[in-house]
Backbone bond lengths (Angstrom), bond angles and torsions (degrees), N, CA, C in turn:
res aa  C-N    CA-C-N  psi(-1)  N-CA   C-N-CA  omega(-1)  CA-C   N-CA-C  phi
1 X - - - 1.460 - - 1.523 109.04 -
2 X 1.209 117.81 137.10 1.428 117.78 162.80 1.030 135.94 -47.00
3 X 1.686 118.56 154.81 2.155 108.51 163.67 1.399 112.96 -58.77
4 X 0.881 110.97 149.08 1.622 117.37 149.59 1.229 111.04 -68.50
5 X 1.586 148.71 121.29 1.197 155.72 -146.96 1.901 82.60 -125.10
6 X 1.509 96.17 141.24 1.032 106.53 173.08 1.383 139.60 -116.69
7 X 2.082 89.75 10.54 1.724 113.89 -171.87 1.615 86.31 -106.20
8 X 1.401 111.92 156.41 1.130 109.98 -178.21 1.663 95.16 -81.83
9 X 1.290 141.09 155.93 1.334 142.23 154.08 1.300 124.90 -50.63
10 X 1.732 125.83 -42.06 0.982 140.28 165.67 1.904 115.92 -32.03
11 X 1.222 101.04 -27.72 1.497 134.40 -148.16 1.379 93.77 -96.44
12 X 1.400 122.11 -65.36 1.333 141.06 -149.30 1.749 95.63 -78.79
13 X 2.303 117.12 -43.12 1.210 97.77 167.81 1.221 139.67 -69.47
14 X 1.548 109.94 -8.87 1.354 128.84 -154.92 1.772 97.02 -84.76
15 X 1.708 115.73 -36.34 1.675 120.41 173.93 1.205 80.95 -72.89
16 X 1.224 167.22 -86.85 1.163 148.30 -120.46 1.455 116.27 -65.37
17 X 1.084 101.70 -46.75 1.676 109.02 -165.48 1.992 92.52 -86.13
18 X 0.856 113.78 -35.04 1.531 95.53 167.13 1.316 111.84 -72.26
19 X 1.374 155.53 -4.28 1.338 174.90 96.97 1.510 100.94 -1.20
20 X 1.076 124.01 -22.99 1.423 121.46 -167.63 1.545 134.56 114.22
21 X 1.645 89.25 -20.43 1.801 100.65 -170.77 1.671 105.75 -62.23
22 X 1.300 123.16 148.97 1.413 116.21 164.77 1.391 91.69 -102.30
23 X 1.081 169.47 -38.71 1.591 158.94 175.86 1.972 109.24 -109.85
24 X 1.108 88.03 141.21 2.052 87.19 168.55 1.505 89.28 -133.40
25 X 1.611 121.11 146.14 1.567 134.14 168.26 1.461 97.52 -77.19
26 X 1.151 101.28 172.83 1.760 111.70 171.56 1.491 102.40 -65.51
27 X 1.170 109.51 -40.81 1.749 122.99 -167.43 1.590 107.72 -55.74
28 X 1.021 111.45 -47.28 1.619 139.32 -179.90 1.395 106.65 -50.71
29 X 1.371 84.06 -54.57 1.865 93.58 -177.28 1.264 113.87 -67.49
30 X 1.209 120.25 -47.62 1.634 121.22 -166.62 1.628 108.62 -80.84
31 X 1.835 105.08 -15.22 1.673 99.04 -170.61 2.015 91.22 -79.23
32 X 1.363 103.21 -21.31 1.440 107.77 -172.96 1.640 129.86 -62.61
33 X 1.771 95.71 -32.77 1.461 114.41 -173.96 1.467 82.15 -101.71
34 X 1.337 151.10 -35.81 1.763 107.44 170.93 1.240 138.92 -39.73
35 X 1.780 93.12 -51.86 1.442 122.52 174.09 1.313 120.25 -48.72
36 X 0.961 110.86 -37.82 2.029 124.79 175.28 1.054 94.60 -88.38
37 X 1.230 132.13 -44.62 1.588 128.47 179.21 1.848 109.72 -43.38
38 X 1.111 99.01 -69.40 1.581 117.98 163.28 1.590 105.83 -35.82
39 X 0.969 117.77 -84.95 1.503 126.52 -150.64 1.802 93.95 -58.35
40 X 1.264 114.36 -45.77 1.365 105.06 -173.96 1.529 117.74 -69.87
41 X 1.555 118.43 -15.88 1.590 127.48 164.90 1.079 93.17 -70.40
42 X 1.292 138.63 -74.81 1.677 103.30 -177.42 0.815 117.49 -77.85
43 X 1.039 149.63 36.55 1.697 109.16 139.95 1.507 111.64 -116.95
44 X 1.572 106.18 8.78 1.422 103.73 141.79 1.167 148.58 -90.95
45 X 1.218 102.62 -2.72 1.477 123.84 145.86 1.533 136.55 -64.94
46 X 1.245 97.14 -28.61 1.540 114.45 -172.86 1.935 106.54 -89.75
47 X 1.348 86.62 -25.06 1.884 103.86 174.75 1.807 104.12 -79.98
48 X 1.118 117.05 -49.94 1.426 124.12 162.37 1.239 102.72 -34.50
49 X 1.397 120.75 -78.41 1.678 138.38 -168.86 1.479 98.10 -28.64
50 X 1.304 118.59 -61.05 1.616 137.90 -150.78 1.303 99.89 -79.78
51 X 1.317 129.97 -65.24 1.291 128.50 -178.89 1.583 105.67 -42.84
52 X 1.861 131.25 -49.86 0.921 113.26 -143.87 1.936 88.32 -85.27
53 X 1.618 106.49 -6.60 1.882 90.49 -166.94 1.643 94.79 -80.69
54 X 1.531 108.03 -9.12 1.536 93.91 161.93 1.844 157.23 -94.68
55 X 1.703 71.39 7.39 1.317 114.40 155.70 1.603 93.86 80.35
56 X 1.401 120.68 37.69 1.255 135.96 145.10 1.722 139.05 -109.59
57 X 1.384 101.62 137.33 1.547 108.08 -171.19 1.598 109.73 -61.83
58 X 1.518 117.41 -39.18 0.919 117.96 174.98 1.746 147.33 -116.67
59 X 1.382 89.41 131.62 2.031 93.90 -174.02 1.338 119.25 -54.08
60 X 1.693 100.72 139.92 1.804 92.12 -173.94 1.528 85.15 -142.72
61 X 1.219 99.35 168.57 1.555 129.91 -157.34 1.765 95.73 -52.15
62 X 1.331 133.12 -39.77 1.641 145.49 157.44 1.555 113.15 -26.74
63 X 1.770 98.00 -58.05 1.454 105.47 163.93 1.281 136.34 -23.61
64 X 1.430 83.27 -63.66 1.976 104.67 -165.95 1.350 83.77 -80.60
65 X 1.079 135.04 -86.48 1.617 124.89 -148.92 1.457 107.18 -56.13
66 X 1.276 140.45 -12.65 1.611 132.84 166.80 1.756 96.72 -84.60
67 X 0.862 132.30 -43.44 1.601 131.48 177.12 1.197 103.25 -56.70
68 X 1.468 137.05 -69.66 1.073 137.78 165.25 1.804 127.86 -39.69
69 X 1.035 108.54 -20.46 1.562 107.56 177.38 1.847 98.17 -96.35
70 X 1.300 119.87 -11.49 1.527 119.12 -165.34 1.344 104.34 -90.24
71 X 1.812 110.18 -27.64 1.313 103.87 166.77 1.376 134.45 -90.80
């Protein structure tokens, strides 16, 4: 059975075709929102990580962009 994708697809053709694509398949789309799906679990995880070694409950915009440069 498949993931449950949690980007809408609509979404995923719409980066594409501003990307340059003149057509995206469904396939395209959904292999696209895993992949972001993925990449954005970590590095929301890695923002989690950081916030909590700073001995805060909550993630702030510092988070993500130090998580994001670590990956």
């Amino acid at each position: 059975m498949a993931k449950k994708l949690n980007l809408p697809l609509a979404a995923m053709e719409r980066l594409l075709r501003n990307a340059g694509a003149e057509r995206v398949s469904k396939k395209a789309a959904e292999l696209f929102a895993e992949v972001l799906e993925n990449t954005a679990s970590r590095i929301g995880e890695e923002a989690v990580l950081l916030a909590k070694h700073s001995g805060r409950k909550t993630v702030n915009a510092e988070d993500i962009k130090l998580a994001h440069k670590r990956r």
